[in-house]
N, C-alpha and C positions, 0 to 999 in steps of 0.2 A: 792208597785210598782210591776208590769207585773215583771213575771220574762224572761228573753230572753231563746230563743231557746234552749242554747247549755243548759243550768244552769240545766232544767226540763231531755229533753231528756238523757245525759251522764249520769244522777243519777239513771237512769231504767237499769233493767237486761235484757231488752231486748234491747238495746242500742249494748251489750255486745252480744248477742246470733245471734244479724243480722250479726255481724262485727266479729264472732269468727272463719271462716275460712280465714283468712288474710296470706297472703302468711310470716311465719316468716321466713324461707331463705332464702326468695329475703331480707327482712329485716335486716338479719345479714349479707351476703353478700354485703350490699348498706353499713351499717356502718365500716365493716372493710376494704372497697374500700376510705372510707371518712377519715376513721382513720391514714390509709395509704397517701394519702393527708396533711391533716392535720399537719402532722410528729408530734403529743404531746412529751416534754418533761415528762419524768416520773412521775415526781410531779405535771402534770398538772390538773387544778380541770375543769369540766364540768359541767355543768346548762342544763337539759332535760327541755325548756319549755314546759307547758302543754304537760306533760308526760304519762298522759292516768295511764293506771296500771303500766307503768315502764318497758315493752317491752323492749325497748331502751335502756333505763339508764342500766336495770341489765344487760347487753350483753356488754357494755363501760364498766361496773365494773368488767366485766371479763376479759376484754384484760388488766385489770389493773391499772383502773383508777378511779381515786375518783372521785365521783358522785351523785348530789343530784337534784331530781325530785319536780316538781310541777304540780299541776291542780288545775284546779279549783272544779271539780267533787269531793266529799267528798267520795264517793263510789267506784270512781275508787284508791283515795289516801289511801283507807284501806286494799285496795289488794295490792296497790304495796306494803304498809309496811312491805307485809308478808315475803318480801324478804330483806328487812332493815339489815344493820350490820355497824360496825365501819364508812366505807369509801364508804356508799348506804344510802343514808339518802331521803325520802318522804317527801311532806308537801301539804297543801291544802295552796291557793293562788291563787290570781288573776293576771294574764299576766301582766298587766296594771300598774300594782304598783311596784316598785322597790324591788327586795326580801335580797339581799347583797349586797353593795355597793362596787367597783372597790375591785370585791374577783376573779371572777372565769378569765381561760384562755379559755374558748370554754364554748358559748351558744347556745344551739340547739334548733328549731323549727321545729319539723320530721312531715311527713304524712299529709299536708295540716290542720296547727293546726293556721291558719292565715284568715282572712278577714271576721271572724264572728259577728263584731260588726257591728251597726249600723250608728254611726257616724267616719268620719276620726281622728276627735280628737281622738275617744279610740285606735285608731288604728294607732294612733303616740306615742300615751299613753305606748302602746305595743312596740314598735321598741324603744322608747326612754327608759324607765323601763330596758330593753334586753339589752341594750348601757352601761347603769351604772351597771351592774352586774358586765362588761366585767373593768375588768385592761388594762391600755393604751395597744394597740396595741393585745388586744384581739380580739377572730376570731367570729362573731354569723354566722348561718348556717340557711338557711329556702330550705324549701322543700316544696315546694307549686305546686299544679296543672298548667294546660298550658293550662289557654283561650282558646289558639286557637285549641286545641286539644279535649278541651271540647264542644266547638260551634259545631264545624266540626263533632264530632261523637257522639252526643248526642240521647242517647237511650230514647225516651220517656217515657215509658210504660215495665215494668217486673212484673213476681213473682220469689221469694224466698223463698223454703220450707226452714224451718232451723228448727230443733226439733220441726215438728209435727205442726209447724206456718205458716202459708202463708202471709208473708210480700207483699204487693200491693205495689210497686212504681211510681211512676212517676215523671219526672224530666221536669222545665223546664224555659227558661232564662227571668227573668223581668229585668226593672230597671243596667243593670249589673250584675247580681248577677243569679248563679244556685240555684234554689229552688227545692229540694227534699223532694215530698209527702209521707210518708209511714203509708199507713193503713194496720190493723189487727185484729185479732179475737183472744183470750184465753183464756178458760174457761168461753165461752160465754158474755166475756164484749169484746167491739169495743175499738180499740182506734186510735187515731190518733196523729204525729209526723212529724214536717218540720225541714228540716236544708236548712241553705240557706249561701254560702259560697261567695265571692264580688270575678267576674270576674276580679282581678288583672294582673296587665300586667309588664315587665321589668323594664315601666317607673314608674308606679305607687311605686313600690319598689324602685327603685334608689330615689324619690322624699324624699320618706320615711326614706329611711336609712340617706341621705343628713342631711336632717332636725335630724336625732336621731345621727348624729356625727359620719358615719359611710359610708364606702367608698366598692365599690362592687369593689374585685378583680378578681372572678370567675366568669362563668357562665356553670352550666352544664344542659345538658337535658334528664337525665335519670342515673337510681342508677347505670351505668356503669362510670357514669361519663365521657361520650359522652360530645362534645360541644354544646352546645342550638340553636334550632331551632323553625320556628315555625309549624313544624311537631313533636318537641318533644314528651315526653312520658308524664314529670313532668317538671319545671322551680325551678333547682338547684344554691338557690345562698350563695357566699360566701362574708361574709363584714367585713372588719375589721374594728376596733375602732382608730379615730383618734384625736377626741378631748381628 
């Protein structure tokens, strides 16, 4: 079987080299604004879905909380290991599939790590899996882009030198869904890489979490934790578990 987009691309070092100037203080400033929200008790455990290298998680393990990461990237899950210890635990894993059953108190979905599949099924597959992690009356958290912030200001066409690379971009809306071209050159071979992420909207999520046992109490629109609009930045939402 084909293998899908994310599975090929996140396993390249250059995946990593396009995406390695990422603002990490707005990043730990958006989690300790969330953390702050959230109010966890001390003993609270977290779930970083698709955790990438663990950005996230190790920054939660420092404010002091147990925390264990998943992706599906087998590449990205050997970097986070490198920072592994008692109460920071890694694993490779599929979104999709249920990882610990009614274990954790907060599950997180950071940096638009949502709408990558192709069918709705895998993508209830995903919210519902997210659901059963969570102990009654646990909190999951998604962080997902804002449609209407991406229609509205959609840059066609860039480059991006990054170590000596020149990444070709192009981005543009089929179907629903943003599709990002990125061609390159290194060491004299070409290559070529799409991501394509499914323009979801408030509703599309509320239907979603409904269906996964899971009830929207927040909505924020940017890592200030602003209220949402649809000039937002991002579409911050908060859902707790009710089934």
């Amino acid at each position: 079987m084909e293998k899908e987009w994310f599975e090929s691309w996140f396993d390249t070092k250059y995946y990593h080299i396009l995406y390695k100037n990422r603002d990490y203080t707005e990043a730990e400033k958006f989690i300790s604004k969330l953390i702050d929200f959230l109010n966890p008790e001390p003993d609270s455990k977290f779930v970083d879905i698709a955790c990438g290298r663990g950005r996230h998680s190790v920054y939660i393990n420092r404010l002091g909380y147990s925390v264990v990461g998943y992706d599906l990237s087998e590449e990205s899950i050997l970097e986070a290991k490198k920072h592994s210890k008692k109460d920071l635990k890694f694993y490779t894993h599929d979104m999709r599939q249920i990882f610990r059953t009614n274990y954790f108190d907060f599950a997180l979905n950071l940096f638009t790590s949502f709408g990558y599949f192709k069918s709705k099924r895998d993508e209830l597959n995903a919210i519902k899996a997210s659901a059963r992690n969570l102990k009654k009356n646990g909190i999951l958290v998604i962080d997902f882009l804002n449609r209407y912030k991406v229609i509205n200001e959609l840059v066609t066409q860039e480059t991006k030198r990054i170590d000596g690379i020149d990444f070709k971009i192009s981005k543009e809306i089929q179907n629903n869904q943003i599709i990002k071209s990125i061609n390159f050159s290194d060491n004299k071979k070409d290559y070529f890489f799409q991501e394509s992420v499914k323009l979801l909207d408030l509703e599309d999520f509320n239907s979603y979490l409904e269906n996964g046992g899971l009830k929207i109490t927040h909505t924020f629109g940017n890592y200030n934790l602003d209220d949402f609009n649809k000039n937002s930045e991002r579409l911050i939402l908060i859902a707790q578990k009710i089934g």
